[in-house]
N, C-alpha and C positions, 0 to 999 in steps of 0.2 A: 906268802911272804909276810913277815910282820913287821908292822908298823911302831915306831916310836910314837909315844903321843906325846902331841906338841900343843902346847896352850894356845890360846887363839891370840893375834897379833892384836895391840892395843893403834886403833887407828887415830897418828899425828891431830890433833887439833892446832888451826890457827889463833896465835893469841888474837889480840883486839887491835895491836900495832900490825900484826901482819895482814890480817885483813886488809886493813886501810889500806899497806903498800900494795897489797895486790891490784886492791881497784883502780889507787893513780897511774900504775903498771899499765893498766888496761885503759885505762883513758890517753896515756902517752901513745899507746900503740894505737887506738885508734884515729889521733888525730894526727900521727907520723904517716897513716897511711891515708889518712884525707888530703892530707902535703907534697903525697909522694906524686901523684898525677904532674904537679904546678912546681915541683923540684926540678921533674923528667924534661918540663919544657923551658924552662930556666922563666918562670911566671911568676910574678910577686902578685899582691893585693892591689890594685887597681887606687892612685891616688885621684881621687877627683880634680879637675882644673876649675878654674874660676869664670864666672861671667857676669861682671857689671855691666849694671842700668842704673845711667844717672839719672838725678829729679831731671825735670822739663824735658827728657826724652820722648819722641813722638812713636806710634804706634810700627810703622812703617822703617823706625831705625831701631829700632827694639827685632823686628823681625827679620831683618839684614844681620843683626849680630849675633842670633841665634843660628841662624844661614851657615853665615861664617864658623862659628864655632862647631857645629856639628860637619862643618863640610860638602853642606849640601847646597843643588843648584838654587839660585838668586828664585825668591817669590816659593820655596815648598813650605816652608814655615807660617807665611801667609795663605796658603792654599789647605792648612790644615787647620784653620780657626773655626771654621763650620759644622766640623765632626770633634773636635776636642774638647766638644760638654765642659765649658768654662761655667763657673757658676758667678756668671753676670745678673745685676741688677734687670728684671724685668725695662725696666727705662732704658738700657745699652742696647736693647735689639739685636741683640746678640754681638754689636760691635766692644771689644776690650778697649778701644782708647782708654786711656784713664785709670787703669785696673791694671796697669802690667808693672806693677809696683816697682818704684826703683830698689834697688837693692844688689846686692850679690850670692848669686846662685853656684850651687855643686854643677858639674856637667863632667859627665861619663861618656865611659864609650855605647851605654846601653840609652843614654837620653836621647829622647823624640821630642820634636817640637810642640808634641802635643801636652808632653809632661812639664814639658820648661811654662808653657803657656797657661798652665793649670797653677801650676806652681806658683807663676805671679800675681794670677788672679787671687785665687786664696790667700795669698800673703796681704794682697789691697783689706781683704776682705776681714782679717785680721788686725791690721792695721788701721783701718780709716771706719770701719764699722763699730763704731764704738759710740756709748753713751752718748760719750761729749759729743759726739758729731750729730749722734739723732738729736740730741736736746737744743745740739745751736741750731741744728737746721730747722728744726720746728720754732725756733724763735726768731728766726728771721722769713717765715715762712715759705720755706724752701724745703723739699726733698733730699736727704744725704746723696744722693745723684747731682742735684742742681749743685750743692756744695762741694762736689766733685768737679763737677765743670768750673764752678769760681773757681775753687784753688787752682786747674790749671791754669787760669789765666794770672791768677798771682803770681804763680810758677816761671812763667813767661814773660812777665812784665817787673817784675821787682829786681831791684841790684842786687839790694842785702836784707839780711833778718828784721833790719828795721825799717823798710820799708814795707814787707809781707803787709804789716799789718795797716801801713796808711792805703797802700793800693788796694786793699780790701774794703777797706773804706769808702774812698771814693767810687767803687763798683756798688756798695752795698747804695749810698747815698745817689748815685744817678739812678740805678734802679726803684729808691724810693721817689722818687722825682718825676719818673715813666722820661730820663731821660737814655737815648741812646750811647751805651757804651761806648763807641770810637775808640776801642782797640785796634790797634793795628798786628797783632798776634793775631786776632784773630781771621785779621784779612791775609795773613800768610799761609795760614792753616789751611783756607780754602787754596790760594793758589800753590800749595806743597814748598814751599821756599821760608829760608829765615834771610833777612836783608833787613839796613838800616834806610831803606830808602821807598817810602810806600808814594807814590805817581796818584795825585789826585782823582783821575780815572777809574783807579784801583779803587776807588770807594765806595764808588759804583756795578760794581761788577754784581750777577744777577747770585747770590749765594746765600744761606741760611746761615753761612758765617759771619757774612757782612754784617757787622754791628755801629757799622755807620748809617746801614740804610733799614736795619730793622732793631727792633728795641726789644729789651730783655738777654738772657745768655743766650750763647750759641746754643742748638741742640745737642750736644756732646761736650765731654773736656778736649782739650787738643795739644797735651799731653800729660806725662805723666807727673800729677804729683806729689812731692812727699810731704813726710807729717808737720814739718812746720806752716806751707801751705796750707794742709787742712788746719792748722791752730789759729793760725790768721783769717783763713773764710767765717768761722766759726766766731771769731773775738775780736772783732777787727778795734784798732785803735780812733779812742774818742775822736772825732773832728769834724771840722764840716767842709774837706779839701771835693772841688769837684772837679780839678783836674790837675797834671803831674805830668814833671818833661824832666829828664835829665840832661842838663846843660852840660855834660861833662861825665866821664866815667867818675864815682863815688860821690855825685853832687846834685843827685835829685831835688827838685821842687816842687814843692806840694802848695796849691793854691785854692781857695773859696771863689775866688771871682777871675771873671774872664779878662779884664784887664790885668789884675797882676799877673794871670795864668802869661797873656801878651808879651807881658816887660822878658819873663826867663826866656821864651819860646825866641826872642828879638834876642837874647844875648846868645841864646843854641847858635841861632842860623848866624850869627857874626864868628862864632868860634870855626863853623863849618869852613865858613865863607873864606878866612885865614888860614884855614889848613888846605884849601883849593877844591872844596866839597859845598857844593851846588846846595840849595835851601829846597827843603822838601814840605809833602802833606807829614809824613814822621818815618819811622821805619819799622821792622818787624817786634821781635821776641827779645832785643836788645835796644830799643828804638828812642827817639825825639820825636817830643809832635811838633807841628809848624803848623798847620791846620786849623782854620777859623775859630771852632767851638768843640773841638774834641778834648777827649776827657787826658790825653796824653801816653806815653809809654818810655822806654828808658833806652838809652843809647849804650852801645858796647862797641 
């Protein structure tokens, strides 16, 4: 049989625009079928929830609201601090107080307490490890640690922004002094409670927190604080107050001498006394001193 000959077929080229649509083509399809699994199960992208930690929050309520949030039973959060290679200061002994930054965290369905608890250390680590903190804390010859534990007690003891820096003060100057702190924050921290009411006895009690009966900081911060804290351990404002009582919520007093420290502490216990509240040694992380010669604390 014979053949017609036929010229050979000139094969289609894509121009330069077709090209292109081809490829978006192909990236549509493949990410309609990356979608199509999480279509099939009616699954969107996973919004993250939130989980705030505020300044002065203690290590122990920081791990209760991780708990919570994840759902899990009371103390696993705490039980997973030993294996979650936190990258703490050699001086924390592996303890986070102090380092569990306040802030607000992402939290998924895939977070473990071990990531949340990383996650806040790092962020301290970010946060409070900085220049200015090495340079003030070597000028007040202290450790960015030790400066970590003052600001907690700032943390703890001060009403408002402008006191940070007189309470830091009065820590930095009884310490120059080899005077004992007489915090009562920090006598709460040993017995786990915040209360405005610290029992003479209580000052006594045998604890390395006790800052009535031993001198210098506690060994630890005893909670967490944020960067204004650290701005005030670091810079504390000029004066020479060696002790402070708040007679009143927004009405701190800052005194040099023990008698006029006396006169506010006589006007606290009279206001107490008028609202049917008993005179104390001071109270906790909100506190009043009442107390012979302590350095004082702030009432809430």
């Amino acid at each position: 049989m014979r053949h017609e000959y036929q010229p050979p077929r000139r094969r289609s080229r894509l121009t330069r625009r077709g090209r292109l649509a081809l490829f978006l083509g192909m990236l549509l399809a493949i990410g309609a079928a990356a979608l199509l699994p999480l279509l099939r199960n009616g699954e969107a992208p996973e919004k993250p929830r939130q989980l705030t930690i505020p300044e002065g929050w203690r290590a122990p309520q920081v791990y209760a609201a991780i708990d919570r949030e994840l759902k899990l039973p009371a103390g696993s959060t705490k039980a997973a601090v030993p294996t979650a290679g936190l990258a703490l200061p050699a001086e924390a002994k592996g303890n986070p107080e102090g380092f569990l930054f306040p802030a607000t965290y992402p939290v998924t369905s895939k977070s473990t307490p071990a990531a949340l608890l990383a996650y806040m250390v790092d962020t301290a680590n970010r946060k409070l490890a900085t220049k200015a903190v090495a340079n003030g804390s070597k000028a007040h010859g202290m450790t960015p640690y030790q400066t970590a534990t003052l600001a907690s007690i700032i943390e703890a003891e001060a009403e408002s922004r402008g006191d940070r820096g007189k309470v830091a003060r009065v820590v930095h100057n009884r310490l120059a002094r080899s005077m004992p702190l007489q915090m009562d924050s920090t006598i709460n921290y040993a017995l786990g409670r915040n209360t405005v009411d610290t029992k003479l006895s209580e000052t006594r009690i045998d604890s390395p927190f006790n800052t009535y009966e031993r001198q210098g900081l506690p060994p630890t911060p005893i909670d967490s604080p944020g960067l204004e804290a650290m701005a005030a351990a670091v810079a504390p404002t000029p004066g020479n107050w060696l002790f402070f009582v708040t007679v009143k919520p927004g009405d701190t007093r800052f005194s040099a001498t023990y008698e006029e420290h006396k006169k506010h502490v006589d006007e606290f216990n009279r206001i107490r006394a008028g609202a049917g509240v008993g005179s104390g040694t001071g109270s906790g992380t909100r506190e009043a001193a009442a107390g012979p010669a302590r350095a004082g604390s702030r009432a809430g």
